[in-house]
N, CA, C and O atoms as a printed pandas DataFrame, in Angstrom:
     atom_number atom_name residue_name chain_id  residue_number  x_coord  y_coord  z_coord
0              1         N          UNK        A               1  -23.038   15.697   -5.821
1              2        CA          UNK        A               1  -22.098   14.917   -5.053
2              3         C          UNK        A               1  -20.697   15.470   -5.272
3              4         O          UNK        A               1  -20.228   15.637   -6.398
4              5         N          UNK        A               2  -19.943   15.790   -3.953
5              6        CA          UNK        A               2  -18.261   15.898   -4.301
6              7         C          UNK        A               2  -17.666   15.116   -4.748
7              8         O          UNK        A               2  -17.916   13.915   -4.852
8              9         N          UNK        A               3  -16.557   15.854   -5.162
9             10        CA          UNK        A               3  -15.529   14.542   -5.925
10            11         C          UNK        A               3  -14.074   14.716   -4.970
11            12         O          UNK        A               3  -13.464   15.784   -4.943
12            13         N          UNK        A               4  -13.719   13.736   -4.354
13            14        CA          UNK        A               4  -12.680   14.515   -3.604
14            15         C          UNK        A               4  -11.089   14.016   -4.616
15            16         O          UNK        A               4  -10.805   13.136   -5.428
16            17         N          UNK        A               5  -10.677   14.696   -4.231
17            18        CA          UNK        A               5   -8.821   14.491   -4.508
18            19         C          UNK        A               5   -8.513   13.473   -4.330
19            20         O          UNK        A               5   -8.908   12.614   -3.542
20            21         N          UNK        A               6   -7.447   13.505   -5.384
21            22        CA          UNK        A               6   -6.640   11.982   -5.295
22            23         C          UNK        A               6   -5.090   12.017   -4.105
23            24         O          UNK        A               6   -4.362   11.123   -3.672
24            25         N          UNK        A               7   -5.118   13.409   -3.934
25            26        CA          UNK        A               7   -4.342   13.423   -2.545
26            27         C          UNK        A               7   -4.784   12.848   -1.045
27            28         O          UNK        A               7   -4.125   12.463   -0.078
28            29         N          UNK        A               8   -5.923   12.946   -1.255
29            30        CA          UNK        A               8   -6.813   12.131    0.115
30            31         C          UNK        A               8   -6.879   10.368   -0.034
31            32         O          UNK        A               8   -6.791    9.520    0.854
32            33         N          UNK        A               9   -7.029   10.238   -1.214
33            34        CA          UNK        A               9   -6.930    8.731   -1.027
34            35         C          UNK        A               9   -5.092    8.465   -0.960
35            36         O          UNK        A               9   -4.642    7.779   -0.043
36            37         N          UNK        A              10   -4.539    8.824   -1.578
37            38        CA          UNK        A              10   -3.308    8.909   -1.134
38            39         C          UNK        A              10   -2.781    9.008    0.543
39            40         O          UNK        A              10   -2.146    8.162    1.174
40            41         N          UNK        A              11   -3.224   10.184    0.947
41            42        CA          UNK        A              11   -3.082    9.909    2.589
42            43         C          UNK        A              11   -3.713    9.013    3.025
43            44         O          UNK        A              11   -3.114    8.476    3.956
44            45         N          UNK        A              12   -4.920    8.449    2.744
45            46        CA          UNK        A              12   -5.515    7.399    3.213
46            47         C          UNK        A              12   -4.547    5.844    3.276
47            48         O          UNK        A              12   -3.883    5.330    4.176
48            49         N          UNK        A              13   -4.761    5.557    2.282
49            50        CA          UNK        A              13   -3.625    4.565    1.557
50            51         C          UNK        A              13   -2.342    4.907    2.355
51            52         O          UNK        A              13   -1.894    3.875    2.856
52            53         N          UNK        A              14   -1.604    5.987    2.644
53            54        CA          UNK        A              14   -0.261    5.953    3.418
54            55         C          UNK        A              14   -0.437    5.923    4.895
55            56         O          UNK        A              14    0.494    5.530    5.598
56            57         N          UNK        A              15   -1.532    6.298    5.401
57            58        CA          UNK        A              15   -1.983    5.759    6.664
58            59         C          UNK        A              15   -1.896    4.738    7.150
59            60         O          UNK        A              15   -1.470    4.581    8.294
60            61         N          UNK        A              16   -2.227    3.941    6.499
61            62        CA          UNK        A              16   -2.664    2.243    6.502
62            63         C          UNK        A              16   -1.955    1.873    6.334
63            64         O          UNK        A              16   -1.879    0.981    7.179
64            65         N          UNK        A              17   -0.531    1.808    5.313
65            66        CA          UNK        A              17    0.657    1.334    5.319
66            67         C          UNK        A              17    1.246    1.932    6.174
67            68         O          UNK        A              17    2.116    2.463    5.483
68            69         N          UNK        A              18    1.415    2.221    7.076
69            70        CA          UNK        A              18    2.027    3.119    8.545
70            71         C          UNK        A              18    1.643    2.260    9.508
71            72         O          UNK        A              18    2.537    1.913   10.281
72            73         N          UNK        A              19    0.187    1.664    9.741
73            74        CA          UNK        A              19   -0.081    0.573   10.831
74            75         C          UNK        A              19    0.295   -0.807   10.390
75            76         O          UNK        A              19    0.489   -1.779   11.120
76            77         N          UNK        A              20    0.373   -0.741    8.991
77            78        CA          UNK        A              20    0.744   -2.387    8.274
78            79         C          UNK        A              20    2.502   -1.953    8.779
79            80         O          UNK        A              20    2.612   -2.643    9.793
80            81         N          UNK        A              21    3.530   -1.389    8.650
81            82        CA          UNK        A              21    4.566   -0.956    8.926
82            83         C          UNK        A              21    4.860   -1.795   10.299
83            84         O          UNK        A              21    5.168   -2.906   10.731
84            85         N          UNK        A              22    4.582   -0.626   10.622
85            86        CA          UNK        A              22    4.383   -0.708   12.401
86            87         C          UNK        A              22    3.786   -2.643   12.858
87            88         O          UNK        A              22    4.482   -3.331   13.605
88            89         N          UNK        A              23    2.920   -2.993   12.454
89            90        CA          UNK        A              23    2.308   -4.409   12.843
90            91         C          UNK        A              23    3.712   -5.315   12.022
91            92         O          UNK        A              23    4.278   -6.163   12.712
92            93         N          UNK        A              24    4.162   -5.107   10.707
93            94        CA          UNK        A              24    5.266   -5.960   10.687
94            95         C          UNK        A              24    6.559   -5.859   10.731
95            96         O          UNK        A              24    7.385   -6.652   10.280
96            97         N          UNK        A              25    6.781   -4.602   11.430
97            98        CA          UNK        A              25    7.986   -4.504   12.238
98            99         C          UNK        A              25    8.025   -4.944   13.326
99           100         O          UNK        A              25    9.110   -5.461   13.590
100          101         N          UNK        A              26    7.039   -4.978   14.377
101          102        CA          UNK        A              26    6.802   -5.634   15.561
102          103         C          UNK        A              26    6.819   -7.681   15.099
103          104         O          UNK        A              26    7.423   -8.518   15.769
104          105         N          UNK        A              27    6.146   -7.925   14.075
105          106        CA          UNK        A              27    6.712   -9.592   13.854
106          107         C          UNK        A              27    8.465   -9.517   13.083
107          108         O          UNK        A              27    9.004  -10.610   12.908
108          109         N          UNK        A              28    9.094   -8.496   12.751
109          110        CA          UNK        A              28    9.955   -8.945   12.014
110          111         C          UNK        A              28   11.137   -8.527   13.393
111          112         O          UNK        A              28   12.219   -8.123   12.968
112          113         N          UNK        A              29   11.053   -8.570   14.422
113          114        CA          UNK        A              29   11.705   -8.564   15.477
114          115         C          UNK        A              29   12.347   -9.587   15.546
115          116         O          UNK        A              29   13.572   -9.492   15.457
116          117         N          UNK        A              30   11.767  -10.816   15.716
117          118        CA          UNK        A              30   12.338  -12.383   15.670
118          119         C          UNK        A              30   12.928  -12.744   14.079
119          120         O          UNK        A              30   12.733  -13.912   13.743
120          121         N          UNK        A              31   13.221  -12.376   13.658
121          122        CA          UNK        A              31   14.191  -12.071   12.153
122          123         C          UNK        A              31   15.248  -11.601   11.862
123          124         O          UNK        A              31   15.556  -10.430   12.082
124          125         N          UNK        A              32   16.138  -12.646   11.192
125          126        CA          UNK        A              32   17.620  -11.928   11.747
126          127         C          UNK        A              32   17.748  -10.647   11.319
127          128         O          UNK        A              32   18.938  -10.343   11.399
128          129         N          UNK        A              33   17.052   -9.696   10.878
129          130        CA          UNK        A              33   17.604   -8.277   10.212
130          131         C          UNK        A              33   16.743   -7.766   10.837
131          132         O          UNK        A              33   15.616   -7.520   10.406
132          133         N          UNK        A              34   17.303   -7.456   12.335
133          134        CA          UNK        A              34   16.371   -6.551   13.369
134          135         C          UNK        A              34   16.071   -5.220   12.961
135          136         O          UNK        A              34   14.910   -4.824   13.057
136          137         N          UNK        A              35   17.172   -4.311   12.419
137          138        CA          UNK        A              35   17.200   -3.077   11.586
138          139         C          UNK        A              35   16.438   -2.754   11.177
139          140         O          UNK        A              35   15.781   -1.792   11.573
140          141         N          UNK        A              36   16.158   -3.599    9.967
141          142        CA          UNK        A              36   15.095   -3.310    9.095
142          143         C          UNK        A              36   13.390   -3.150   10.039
143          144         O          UNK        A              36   12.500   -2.326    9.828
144          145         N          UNK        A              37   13.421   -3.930   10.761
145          146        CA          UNK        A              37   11.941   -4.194   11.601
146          147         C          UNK        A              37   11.814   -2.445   12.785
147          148         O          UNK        A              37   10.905   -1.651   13.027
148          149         N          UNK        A              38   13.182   -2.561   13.177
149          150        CA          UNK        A              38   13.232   -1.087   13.876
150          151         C          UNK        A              38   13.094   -0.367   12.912
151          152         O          UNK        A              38   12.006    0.138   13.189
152          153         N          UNK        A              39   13.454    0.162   11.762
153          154        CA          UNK        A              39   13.506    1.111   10.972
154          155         C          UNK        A              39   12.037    1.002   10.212
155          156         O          UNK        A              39   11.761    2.035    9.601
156          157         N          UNK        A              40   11.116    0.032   10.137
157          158        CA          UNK        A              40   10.186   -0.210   10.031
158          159         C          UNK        A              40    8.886    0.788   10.940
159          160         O          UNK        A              40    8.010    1.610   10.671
160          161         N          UNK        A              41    9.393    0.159   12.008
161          162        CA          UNK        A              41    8.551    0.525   13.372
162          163         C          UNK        A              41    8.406    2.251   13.567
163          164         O          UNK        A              41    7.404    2.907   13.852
164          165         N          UNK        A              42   10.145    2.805   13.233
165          166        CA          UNK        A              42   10.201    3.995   12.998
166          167         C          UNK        A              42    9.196    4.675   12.091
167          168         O          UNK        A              42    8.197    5.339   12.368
168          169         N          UNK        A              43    9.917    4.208   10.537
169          170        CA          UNK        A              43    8.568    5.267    9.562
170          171         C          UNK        A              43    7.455    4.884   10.009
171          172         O          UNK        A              43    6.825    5.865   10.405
172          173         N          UNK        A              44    6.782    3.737   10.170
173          174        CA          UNK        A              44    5.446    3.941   10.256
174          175         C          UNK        A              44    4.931    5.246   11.439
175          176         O          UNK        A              44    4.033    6.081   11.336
176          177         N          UNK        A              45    6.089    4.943   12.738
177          178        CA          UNK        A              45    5.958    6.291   13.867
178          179         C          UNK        A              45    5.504    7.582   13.778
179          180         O          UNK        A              45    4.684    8.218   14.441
180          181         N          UNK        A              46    6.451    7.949   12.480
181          182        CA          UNK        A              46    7.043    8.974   12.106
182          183         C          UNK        A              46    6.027    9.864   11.000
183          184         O          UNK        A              46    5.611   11.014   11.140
184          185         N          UNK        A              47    5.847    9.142   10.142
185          186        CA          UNK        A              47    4.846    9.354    8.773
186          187         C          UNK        A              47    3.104    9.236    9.127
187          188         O          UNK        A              47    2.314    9.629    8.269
188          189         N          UNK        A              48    2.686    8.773   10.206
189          190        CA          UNK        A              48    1.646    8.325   10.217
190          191         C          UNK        A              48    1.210    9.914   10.795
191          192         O          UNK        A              48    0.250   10.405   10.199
192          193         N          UNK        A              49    1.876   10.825   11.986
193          194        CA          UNK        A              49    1.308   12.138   12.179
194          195         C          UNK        A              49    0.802   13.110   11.222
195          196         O          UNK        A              49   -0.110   13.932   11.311
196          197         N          UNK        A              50    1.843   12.738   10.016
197          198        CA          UNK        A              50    2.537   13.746    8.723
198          199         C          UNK        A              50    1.170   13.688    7.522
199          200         O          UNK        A              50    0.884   14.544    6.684
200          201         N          UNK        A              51    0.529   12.441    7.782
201          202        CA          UNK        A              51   -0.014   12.031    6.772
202          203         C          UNK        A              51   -1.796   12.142    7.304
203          204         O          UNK        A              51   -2.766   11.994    6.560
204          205         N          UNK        A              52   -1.820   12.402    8.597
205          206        CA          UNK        A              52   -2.805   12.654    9.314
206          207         C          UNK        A              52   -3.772   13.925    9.009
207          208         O          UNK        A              52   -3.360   15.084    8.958
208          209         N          UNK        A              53   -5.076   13.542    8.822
209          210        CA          UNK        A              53   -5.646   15.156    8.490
210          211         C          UNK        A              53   -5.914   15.991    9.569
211          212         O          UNK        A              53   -7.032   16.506    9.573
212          213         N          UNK        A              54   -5.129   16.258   10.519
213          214        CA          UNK        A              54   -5.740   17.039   11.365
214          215         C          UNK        A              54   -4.183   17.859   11.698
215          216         O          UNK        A              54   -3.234   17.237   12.175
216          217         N          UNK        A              55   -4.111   19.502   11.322
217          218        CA          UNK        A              55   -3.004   20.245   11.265
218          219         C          UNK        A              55   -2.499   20.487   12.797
219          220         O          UNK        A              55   -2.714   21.446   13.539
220          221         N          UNK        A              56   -1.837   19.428   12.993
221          222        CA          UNK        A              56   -1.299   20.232   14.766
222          223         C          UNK        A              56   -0.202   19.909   14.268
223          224         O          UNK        A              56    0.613   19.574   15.128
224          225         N          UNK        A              57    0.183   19.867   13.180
225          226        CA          UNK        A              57    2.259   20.058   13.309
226          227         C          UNK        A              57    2.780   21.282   12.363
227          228         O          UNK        A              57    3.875   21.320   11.801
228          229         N          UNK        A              58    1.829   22.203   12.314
229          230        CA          UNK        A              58    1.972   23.141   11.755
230          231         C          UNK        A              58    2.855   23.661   10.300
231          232         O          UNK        A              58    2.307   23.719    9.199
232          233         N          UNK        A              59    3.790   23.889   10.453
233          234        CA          UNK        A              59    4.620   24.170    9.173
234          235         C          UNK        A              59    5.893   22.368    8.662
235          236         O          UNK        A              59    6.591   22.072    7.692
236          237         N          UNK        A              60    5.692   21.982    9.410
237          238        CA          UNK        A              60    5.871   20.400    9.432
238          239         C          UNK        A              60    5.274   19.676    8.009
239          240         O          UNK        A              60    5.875   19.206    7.044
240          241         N          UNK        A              61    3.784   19.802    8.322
241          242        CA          UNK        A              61    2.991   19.155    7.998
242          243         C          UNK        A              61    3.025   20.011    6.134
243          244         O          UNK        A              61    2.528   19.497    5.131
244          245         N          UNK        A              62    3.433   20.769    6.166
245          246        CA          UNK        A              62    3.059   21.208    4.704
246          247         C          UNK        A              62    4.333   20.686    3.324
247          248         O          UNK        A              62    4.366   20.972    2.127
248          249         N          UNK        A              63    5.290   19.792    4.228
249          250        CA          UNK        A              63    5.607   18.777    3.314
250          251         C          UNK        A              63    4.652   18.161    2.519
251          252         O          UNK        A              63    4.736   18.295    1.298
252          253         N          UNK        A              64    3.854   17.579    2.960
253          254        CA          UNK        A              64    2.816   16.830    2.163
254          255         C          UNK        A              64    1.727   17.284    1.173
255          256         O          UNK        A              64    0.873   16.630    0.575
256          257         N          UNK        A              65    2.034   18.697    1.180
257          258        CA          UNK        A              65    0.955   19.626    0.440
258          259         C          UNK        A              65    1.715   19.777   -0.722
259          260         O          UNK        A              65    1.113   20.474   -1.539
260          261         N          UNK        A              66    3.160   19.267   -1.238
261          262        CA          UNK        A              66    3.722   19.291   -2.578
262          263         C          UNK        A              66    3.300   18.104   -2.747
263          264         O          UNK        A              66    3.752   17.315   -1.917
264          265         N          UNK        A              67    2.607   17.673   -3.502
265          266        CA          UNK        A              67    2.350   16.477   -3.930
266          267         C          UNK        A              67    4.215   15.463   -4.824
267          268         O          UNK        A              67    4.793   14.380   -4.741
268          269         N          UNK        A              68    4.320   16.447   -5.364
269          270        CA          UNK        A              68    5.911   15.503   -5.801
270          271         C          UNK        A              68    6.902   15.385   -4.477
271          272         O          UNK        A              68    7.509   14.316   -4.538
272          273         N          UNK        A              69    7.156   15.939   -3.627
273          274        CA          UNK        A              69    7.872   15.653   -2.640
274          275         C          UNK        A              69    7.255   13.949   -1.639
275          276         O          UNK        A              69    7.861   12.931   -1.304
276          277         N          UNK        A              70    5.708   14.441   -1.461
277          278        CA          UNK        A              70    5.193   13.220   -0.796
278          279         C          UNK        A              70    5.568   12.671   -1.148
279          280         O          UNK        A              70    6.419   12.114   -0.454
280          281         N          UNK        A              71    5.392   12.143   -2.689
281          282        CA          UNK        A              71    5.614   11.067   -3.711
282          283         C          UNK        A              71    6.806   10.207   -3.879
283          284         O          UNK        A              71    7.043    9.051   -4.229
284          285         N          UNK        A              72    7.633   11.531   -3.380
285          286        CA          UNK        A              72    9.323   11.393   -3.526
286          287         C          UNK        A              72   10.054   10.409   -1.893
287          288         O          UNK        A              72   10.988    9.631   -1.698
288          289         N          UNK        A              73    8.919   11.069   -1.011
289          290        CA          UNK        A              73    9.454   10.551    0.457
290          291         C          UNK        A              73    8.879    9.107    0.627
291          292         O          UNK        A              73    9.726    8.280    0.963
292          293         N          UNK        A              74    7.674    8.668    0.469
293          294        CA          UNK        A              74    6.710    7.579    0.514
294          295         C          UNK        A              74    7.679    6.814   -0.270
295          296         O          UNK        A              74    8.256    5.922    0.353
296          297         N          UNK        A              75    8.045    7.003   -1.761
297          298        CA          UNK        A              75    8.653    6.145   -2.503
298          299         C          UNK        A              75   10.196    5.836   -2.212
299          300         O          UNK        A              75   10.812    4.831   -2.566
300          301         N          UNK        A              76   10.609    6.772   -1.591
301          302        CA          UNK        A              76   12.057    6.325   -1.077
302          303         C          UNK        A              76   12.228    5.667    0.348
303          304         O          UNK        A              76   13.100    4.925    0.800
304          305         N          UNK        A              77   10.926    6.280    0.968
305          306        CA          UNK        A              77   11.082    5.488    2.833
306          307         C          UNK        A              77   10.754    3.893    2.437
307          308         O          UNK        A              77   11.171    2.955    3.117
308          309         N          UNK        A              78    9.966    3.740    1.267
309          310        CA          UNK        A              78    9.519    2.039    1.157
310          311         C          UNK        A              78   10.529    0.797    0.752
311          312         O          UNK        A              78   10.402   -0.411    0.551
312          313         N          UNK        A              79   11.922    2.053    0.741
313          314        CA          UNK        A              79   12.936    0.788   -0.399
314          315         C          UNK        A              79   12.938    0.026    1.134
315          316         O          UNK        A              79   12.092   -0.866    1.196
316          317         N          UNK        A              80   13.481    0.158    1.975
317          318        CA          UNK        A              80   14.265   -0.777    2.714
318          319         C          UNK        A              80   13.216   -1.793    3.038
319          320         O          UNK        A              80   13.501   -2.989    2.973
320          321         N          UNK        A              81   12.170   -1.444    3.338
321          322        CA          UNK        A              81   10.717   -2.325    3.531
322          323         C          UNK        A              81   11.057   -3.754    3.197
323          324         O          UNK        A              81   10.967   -4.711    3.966
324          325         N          UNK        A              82   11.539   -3.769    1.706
325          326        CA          UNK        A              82   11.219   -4.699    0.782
326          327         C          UNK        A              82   12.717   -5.769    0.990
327          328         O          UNK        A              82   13.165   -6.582    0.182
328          329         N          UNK        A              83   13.107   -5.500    2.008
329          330        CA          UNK        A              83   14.664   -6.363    2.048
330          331         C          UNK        A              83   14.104   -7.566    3.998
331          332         O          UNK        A              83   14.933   -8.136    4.708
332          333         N          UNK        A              84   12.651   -7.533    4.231
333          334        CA          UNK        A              84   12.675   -8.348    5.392
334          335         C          UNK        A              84   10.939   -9.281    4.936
335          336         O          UNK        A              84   10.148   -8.694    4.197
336          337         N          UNK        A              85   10.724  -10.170    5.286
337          338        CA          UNK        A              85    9.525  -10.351    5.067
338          339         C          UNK        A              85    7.909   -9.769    5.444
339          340         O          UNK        A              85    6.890   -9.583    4.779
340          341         N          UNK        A              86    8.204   -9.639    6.561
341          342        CA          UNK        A              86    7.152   -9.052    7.361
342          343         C          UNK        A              86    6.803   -7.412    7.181
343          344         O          UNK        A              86    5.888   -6.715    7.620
344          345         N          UNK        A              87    7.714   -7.191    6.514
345          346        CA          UNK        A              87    7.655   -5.635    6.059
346          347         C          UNK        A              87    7.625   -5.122    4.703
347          348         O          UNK        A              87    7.734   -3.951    4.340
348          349         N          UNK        A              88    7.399   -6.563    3.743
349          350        CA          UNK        A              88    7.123   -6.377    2.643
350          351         C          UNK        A              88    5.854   -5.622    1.716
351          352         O          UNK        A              88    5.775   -5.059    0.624
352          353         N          UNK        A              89    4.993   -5.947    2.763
353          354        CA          UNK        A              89    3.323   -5.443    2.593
354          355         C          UNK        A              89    3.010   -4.296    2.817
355          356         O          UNK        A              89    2.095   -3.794    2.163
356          357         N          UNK        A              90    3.597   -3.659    3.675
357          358        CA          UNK        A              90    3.768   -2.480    4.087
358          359         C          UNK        A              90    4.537   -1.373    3.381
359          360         O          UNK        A              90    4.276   -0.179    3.532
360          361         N          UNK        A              91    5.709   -1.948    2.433
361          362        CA          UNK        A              91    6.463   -1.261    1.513
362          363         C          UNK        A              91    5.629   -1.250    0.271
363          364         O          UNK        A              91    5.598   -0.330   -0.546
364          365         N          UNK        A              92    4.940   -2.399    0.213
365          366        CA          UNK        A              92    3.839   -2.166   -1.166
366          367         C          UNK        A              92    3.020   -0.837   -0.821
367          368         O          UNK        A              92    3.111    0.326   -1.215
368          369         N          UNK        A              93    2.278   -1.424   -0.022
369          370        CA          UNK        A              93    1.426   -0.118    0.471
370          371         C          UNK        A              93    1.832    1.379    0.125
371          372         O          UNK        A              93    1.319    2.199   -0.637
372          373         N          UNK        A              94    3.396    1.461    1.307
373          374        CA          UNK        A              94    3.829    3.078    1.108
374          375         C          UNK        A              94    4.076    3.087   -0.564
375          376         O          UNK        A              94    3.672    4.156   -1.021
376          377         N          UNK        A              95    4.552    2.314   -1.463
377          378        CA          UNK        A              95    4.675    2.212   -3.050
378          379         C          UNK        A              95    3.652    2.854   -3.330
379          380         O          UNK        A              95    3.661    4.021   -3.722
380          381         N          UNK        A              96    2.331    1.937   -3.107
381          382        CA          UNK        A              96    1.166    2.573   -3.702
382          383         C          UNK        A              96    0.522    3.771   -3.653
383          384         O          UNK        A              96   -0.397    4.184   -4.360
384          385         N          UNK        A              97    1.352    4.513   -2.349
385          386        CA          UNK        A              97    0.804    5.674   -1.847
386          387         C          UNK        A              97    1.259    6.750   -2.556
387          388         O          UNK        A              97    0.742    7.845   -2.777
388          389         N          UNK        A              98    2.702    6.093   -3.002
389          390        CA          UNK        A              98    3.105    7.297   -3.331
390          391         C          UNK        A              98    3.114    7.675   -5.237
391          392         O          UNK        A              98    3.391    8.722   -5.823
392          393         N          UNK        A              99    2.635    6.153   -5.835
393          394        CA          UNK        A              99    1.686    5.994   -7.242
394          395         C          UNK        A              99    0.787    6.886   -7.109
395          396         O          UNK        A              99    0.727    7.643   -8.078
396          397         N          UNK        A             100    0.034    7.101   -6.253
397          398        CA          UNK        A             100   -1.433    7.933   -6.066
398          399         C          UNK        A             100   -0.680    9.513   -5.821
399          400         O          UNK        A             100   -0.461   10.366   -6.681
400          401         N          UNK        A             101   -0.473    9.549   -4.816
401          402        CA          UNK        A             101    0.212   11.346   -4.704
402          403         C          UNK        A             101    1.036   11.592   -6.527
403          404         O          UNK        A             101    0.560   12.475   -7.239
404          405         N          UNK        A             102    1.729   11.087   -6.837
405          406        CA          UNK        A             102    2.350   11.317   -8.124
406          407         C          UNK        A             102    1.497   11.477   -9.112
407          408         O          UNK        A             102    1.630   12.287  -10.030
408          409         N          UNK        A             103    0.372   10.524   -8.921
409          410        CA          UNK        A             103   -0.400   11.243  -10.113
410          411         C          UNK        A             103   -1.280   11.921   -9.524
411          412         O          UNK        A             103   -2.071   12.033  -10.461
412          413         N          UNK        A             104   -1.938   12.682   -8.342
413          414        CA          UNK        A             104   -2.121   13.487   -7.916
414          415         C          UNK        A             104   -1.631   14.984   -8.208
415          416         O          UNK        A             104   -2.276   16.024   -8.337
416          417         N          UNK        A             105    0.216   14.623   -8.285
417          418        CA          UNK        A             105    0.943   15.588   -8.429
418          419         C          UNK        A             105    1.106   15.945  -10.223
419          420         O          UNK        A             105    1.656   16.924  -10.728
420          421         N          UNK        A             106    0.578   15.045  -10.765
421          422        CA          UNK        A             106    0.294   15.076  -12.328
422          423         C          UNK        A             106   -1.039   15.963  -13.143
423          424         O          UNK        A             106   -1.056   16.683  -14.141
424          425         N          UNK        A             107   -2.044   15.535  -12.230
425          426        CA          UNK        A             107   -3.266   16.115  -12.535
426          427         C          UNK        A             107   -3.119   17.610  -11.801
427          428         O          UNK        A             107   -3.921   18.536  -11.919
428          429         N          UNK        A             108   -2.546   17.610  -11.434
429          430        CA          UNK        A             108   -2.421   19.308  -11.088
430          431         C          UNK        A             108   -3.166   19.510  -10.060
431          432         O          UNK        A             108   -3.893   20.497  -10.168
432          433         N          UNK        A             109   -3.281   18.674   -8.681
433          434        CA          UNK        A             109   -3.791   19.014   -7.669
434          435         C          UNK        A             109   -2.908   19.773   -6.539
435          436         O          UNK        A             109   -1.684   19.694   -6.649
436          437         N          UNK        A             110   -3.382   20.395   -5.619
437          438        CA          UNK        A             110   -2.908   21.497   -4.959
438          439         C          UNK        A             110   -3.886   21.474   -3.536
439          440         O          UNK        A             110   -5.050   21.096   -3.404
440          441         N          UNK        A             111   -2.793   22.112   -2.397
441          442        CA          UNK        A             111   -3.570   22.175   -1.435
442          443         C          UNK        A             111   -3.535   21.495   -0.183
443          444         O          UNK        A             111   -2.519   20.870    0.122
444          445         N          UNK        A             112   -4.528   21.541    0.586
445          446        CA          UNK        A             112   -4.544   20.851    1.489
446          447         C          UNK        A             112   -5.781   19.557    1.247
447          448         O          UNK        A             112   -6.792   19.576    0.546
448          449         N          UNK        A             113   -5.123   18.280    2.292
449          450        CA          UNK        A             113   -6.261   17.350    2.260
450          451         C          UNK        A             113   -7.533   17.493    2.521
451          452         O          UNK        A             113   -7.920   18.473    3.158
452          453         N          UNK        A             114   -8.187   16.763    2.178
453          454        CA          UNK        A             114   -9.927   16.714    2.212
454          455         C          UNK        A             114  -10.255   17.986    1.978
455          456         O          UNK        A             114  -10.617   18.411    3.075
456          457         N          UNK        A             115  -10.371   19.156    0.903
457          458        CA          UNK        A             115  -11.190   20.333    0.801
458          459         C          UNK        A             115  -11.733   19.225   -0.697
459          460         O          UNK        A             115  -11.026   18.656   -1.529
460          461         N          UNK        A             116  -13.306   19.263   -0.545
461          462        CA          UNK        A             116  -13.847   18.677   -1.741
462          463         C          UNK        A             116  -13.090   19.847   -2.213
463          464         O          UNK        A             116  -12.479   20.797   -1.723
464          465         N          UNK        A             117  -13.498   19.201   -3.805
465          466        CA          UNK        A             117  -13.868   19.983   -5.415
466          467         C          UNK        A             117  -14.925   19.950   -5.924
467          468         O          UNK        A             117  -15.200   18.995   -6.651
468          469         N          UNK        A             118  -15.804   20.932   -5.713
469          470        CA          UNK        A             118  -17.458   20.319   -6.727
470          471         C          UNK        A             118  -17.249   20.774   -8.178
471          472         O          UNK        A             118  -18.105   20.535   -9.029
């Protein structure tokens, strides 16, 4: 049986906080800190291609192949998250994503997503 990378559950995990994003930026519209809900709506836009396993953004996309940079972007796009309600869950999420890439980026993984390791 393969064992896959902890960079894949990482993209996985930042995926999902990209549609949780996106779903509570669209409720945090009716909230007085519209900003935050647009800027919401944005990263999830934005990050969800980046974090995608399938290479059509070519030299784009190899941000995410440093595992400390991911770590670094996920964990800094999530601060504002955490200042509206509806976009709180979603900032956990990108948090958690970027817990996982970091120690990803600890264990000394490398590469691109999903190539098992047997």
């Amino acid at each position: 049986m393969a064992k896959y990378k902890l960079g894949n559950w990482a993209a996985m995990i930042g995926m999902a906080a990209c549609w949780i994003l996106i779903a509570g930026g669209i409720m945090g519209l009716w909230y007085p800190r519209q900003y935050i809900a647009i800027y919401s709506i944005c990263v999830g836009g934005v990050l969800y291609p980046l974090l995608y396993p399938i290479k059509f953004l070519g030299p784009l996309k190899a941000i995410f192949h440093q595992y400390y940079v991911a770590a670094a972007l996920t964990g800094g796009l999530s601060v504002l998250c955490y200042f509206l309600l509806p976009t709180v869950i979603g900032g956990i999420a990108l948090d958690l994503s970027a817990i996982v890439f970091l120690w990803a980026a600890i264990r000394g993984e490398k590469g691109d997503y999903f190539d098992k390791n047997d």
